[in-house]
C-alpha positions as CSV (number, residue, x, y, z in Angstrom):
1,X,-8.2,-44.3,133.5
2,X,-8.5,-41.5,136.2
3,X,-5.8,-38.7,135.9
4,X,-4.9,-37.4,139.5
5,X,-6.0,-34.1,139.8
6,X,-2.1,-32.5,140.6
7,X,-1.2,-34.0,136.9
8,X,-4.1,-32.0,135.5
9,X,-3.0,-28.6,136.9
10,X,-0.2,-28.7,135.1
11,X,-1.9,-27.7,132.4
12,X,-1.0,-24.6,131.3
13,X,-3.0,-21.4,129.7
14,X,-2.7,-20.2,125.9
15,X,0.5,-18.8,125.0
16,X,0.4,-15.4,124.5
17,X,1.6,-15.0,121.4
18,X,-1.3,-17.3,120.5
19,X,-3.7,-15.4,122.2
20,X,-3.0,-11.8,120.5
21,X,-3.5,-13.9,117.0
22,X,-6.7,-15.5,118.1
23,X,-7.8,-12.0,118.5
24,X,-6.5,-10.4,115.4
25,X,-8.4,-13.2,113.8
26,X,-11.9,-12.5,115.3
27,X,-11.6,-9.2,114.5
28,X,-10.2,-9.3,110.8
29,X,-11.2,-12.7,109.2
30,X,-13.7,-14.0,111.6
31,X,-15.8,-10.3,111.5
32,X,-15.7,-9.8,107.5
33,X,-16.9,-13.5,107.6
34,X,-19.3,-13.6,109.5
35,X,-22.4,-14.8,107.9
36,X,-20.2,-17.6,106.2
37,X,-19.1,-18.9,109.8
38,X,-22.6,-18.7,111.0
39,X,-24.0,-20.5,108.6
40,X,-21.5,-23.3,108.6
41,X,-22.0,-23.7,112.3
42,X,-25.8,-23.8,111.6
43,X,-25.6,-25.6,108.1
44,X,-23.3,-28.2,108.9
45,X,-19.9,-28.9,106.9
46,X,-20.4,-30.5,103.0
47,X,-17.0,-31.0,102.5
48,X,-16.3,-32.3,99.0
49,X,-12.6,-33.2,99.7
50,X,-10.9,-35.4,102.3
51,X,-7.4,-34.9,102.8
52,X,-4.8,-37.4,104.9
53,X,-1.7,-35.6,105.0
54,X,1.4,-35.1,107.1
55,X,1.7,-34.0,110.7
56,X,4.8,-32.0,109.6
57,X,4.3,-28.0,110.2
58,X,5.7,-27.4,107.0
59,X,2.7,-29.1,105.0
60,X,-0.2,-26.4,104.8
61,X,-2.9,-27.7,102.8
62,X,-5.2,-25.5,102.9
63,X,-3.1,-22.9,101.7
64,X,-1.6,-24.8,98.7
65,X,-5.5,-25.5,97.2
66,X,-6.5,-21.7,98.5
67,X,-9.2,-23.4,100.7
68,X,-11.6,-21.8,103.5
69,X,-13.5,-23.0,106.1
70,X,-15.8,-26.0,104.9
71,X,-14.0,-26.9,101.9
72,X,-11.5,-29.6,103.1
73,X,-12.0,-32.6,105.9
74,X,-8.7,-33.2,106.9
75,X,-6.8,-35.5,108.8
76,X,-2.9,-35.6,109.9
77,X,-0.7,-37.9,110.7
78,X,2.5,-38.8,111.5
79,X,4.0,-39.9,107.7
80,X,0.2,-39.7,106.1
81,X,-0.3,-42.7,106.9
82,X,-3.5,-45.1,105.9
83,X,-3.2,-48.6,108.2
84,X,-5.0,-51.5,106.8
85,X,-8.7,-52.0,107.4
86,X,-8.6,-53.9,110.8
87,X,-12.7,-54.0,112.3
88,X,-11.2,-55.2,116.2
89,X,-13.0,-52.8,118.1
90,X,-9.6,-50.7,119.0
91,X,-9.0,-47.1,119.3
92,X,-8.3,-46.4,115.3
93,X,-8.3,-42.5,115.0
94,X,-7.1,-42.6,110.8
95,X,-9.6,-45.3,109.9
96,X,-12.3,-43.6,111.9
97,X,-11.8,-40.5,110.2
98,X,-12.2,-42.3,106.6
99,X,-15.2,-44.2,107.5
100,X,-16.7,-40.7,108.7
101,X,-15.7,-38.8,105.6
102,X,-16.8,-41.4,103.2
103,X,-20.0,-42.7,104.5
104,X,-21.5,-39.6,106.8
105,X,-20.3,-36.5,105.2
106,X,-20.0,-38.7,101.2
107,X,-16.8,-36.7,99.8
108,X,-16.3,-36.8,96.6
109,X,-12.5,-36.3,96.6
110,X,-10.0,-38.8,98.7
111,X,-6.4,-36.9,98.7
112,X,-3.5,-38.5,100.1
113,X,-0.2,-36.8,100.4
114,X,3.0,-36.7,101.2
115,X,5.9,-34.7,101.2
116,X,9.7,-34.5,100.8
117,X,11.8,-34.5,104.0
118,X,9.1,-36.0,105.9
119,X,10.5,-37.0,109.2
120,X,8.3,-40.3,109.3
121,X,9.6,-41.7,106.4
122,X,13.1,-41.3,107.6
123,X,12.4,-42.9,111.3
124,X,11.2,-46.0,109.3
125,X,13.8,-46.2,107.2
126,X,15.8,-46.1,109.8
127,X,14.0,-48.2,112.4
128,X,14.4,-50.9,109.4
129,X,17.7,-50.3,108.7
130,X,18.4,-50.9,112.7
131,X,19.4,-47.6,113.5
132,X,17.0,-46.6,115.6
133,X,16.3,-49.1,118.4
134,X,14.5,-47.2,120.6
135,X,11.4,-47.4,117.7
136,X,11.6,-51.1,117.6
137,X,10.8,-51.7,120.9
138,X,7.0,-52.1,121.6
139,X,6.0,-49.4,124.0
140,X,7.0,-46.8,121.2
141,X,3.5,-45.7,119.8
142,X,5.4,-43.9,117.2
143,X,7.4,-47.2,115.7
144,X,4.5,-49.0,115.6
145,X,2.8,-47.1,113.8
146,X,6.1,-46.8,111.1
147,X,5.5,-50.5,111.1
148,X,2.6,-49.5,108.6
149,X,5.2,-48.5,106.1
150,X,8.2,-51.6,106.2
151,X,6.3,-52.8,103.0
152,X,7.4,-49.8,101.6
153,X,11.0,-49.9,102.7
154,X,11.3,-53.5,101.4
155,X,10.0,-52.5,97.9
156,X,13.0,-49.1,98.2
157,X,15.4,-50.4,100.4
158,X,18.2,-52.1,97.3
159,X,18.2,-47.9,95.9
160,X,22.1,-47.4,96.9
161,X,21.8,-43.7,96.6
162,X,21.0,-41.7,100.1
163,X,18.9,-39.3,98.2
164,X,17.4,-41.6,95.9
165,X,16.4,-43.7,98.9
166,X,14.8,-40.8,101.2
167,X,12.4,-39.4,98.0
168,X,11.6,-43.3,97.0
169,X,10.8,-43.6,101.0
170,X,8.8,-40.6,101.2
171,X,6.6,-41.6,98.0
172,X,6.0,-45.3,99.7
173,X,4.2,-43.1,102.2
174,X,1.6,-42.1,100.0
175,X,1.3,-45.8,98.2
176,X,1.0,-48.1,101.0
177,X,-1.6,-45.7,102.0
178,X,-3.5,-45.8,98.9
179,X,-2.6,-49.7,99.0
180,X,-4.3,-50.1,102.6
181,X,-7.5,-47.8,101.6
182,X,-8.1,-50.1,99.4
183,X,-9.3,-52.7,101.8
184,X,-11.8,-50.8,103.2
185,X,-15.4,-52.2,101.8
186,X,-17.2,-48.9,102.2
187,X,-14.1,-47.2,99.8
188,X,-14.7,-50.0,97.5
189,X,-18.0,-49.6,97.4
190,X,-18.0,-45.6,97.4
191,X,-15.3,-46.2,94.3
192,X,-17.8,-48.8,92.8
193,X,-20.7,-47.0,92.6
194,X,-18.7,-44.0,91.6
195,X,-19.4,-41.2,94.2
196,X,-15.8,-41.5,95.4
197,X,-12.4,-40.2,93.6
198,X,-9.1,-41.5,95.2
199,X,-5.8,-39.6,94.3
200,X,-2.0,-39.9,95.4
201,X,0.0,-36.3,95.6
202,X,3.6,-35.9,96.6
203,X,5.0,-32.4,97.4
204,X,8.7,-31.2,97.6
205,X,8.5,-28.2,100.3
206,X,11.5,-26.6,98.4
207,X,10.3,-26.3,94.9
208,X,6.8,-26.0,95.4
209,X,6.1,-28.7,92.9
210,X,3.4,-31.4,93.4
211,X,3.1,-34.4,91.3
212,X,0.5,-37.3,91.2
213,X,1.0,-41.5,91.3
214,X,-0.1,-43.2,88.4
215,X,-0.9,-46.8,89.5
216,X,-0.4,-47.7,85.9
217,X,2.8,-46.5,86.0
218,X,3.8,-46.8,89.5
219,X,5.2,-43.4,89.1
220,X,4.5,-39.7,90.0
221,X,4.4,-37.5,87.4
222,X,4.0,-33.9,87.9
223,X,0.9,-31.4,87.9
């Protein structure tokens, strides 16, 4: 589709604010890093982690692991979400980034996590719960893609406390997800032949604390 060229200079320079940190960077972490950037520009990334994880602001991954540059291929979305393997030849951004991770760049680690108070989690609760209409209708990109996670509401949705309910929603975030990687053949095969480790992690913002689904259990018990 061709974009006029008036829409296109709308398009605005880099905040300054954003600028004077870009700079402070280059000279501080950039400069005393130097030969590590350059050599991951001219080495390639090896990546042994892949991490889906929320769009939120509030979920900084990197920072809760102590990670640099070339340690963690990550992806965000809105909710964390995994949809199911679907091959149609669509635009599938999540499942592309998977299928890149695992078969090109052969992570050893598949992290997904969610986090408490996620802001997804509560649009499909209440998208199901038919309080938000303007998500059901089908030109909203961002309700049909909450639609990945109504199996998880129906499992939740009988919990009668409002608390209860928002932590039990936020958790089916990261277990649909690890339900729908599961129908991808490369994953299965990657798990198969052992080269790949899947893992579930749920993080309350607040507390700090991070805990880990057992599929045994069907809980998540903490770190």
């Amino acid at each position: 589709m061709d974009v006029p060229s008036q829409q296109l200079a709308k398009i605005s320079k880099l905040p300054s604010y954003l600028s004077e940190r870009y700079h402070g960077w280059r000279a501080t972490d950039h400069q005393e890093n130097k030969a590590w950037y350059r050599r991951l520009a001219e080495e390639g990334q090896r990546p042994r982690t892949m991490v889906i994880s929320c769009s939120d602001s509030r979920v900084h991954v990197t920072n809760l692991f102590g990670a640099g540059p070339g340690e963690f291929f990550m992806h965000r979305n809105v909710a964390n979400l995994i949809p199911p393997f679907e091959p149609d030849g669509q635009h599938h951004g999540t499942s592309a980034c998977i299928e890149y991770a695992v078969t090109a760049l052969k992570v050893s680690n598949l992290i997904v996590m969610g986090h408490s108070h996620c802001g997804g989690a509560a649009g499909c609760k209440e998208m199901c719960q038919g309080h938000a209409p303007e998500l059901d209708v089908k030109e909203s990109m961002l309700g049909r893609w909450l639609d990945v996670l109504r199996p998880g509401y129906e499992r939740v949705k009988e919990i009668d406390d409002p608390e209860d309910l928002r932590i039990a929603m936020e958790k089916q975030t990261v277990v649909v997800s690890l339900e729908n990687l599961m129908t991808f053949p490369f994953v299965h095969e990657a798990l198969d032949n052992e080269m790949l480790s899947v893992h579930g992690l749920y993080m309350d913002i607040g507390s700090g604390t991070l805990s880990q689904y057992d599929p045994e259990s069907g809980e998540f018990g903490s770190i």
